[in-house]
C-alpha positions in Angstrom: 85.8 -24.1 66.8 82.7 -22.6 65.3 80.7 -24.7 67.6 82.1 -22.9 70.9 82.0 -20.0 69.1 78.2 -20.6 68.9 77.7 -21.6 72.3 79.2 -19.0 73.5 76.9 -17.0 71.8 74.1 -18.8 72.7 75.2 -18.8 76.3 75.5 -14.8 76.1 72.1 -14.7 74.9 70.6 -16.4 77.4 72.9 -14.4 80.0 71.3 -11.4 78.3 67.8 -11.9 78.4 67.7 -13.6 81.8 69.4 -9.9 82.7 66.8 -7.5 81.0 63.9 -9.5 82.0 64.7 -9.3 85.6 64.8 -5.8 85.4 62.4 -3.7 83.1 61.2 -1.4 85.6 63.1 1.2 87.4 60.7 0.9 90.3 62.2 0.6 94.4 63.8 -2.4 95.0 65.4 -4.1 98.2 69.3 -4.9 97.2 71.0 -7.3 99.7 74.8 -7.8 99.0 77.2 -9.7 100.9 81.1 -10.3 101.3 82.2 -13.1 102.5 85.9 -13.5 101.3 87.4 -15.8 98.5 84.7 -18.9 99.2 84.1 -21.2 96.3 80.6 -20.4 94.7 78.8 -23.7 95.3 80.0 -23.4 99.1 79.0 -19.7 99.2 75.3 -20.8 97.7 74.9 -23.1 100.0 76.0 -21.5 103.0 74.3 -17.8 102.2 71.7 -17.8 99.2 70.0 -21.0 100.5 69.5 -20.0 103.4 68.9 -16.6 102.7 66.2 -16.9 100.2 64.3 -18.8 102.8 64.6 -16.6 105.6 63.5 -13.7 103.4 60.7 -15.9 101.5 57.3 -14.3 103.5 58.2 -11.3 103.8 54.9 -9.3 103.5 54.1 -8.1 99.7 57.3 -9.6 98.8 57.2 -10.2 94.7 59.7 -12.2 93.1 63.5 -12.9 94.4 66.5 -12.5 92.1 70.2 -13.4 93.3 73.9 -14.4 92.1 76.3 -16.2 93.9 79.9 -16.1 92.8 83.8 -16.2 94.4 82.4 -14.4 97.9 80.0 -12.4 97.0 76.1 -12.7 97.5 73.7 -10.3 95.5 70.2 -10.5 96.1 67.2 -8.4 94.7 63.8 -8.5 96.0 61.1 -6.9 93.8 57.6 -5.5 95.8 54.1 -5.5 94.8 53.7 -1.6 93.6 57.8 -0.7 94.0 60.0 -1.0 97.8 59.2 0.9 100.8 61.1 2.5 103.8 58.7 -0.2 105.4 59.9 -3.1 103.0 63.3 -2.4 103.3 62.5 -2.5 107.5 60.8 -5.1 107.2 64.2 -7.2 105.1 66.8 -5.7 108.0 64.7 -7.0 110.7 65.1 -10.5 109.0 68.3 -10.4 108.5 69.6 -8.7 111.7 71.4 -11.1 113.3 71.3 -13.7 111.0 74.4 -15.8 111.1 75.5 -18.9 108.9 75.6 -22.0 110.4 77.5 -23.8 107.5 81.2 -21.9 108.7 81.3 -19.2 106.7 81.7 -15.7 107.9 80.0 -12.8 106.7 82.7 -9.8 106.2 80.5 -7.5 105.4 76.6 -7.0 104.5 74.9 -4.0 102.8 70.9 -3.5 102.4 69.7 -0.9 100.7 66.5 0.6 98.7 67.3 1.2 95.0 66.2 1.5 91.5 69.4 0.0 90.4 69.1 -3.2 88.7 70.9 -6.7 89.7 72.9 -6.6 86.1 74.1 -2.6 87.3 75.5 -3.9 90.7 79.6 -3.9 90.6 79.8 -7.4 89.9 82.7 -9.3 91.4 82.6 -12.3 89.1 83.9 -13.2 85.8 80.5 -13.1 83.8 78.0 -10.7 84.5 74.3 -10.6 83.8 73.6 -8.7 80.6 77.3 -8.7 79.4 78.6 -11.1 76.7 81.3 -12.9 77.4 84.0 -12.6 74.7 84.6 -16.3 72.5 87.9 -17.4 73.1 90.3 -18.0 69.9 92.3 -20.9 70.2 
């Protein structure tokens, strides 16, 4: 018992610093999000992120790439040398315009926008979020 207990600390730990690193700055970011029904995770991953994250991988002044994959839902963040633009965020919705999966997954529903929000503030759809500790279970 005490060692799940630990775990799951440990495990929220990591969760939580994985969370604040990704996100110290409040400088303009390029959010991608994406809905694509009650999917399993590793399907979704494969399917979206994957594929995703390569078709967005030179963009111009791109920095680094953050995302989460869970039940249906697709979150990416892309950081930019000196903060996001109107132009970087162009530059993301021309790659992505017309982009459609070719593993059999439909898209419901896809949002891109500019922000200062962080990955870990998005409305999360899955059971864990980053930056939050999951509770230890008691037997």
């Amino acid at each position: 018992m005490q060692m799940k207990a630990m775990f799951a600390f440990a495990a929220a730990a990591l969760i939580m610093s994985g969370g604040a690193s990704a996100c110290q700055d409040t400088v303009p970011k390029v959010a991608v999000h994406f809905a694509v029904g009650e999917q399993a995770p590793e399907r979704v991953e494969a399917a979206i992120t994957n594929p995703v994250e390569k078709l967005l991988a030179d963009v111009p002044r791109r920095g680094d790439l953050y995302s989460s994959t869970s039940h249906g839902v697709v979150d990416i963040e892309l950081h930019f040398d000196g903060g996001a633009t109107e132009r970087d965020l162009a530059a993301v919705k021309a790659r992505l315009d017309g982009w459609r999966s070719d593993k059999g997954i439909d898209v419901i529903s896809t949002r891109i926008t500019l922000t200062t929000a962080c990955l870990s503030k998005w409305p999360w759809s899955g059971e864990v979020r980053p930056g939050s500790m999951p509770r230890p279970t008691t037997p």
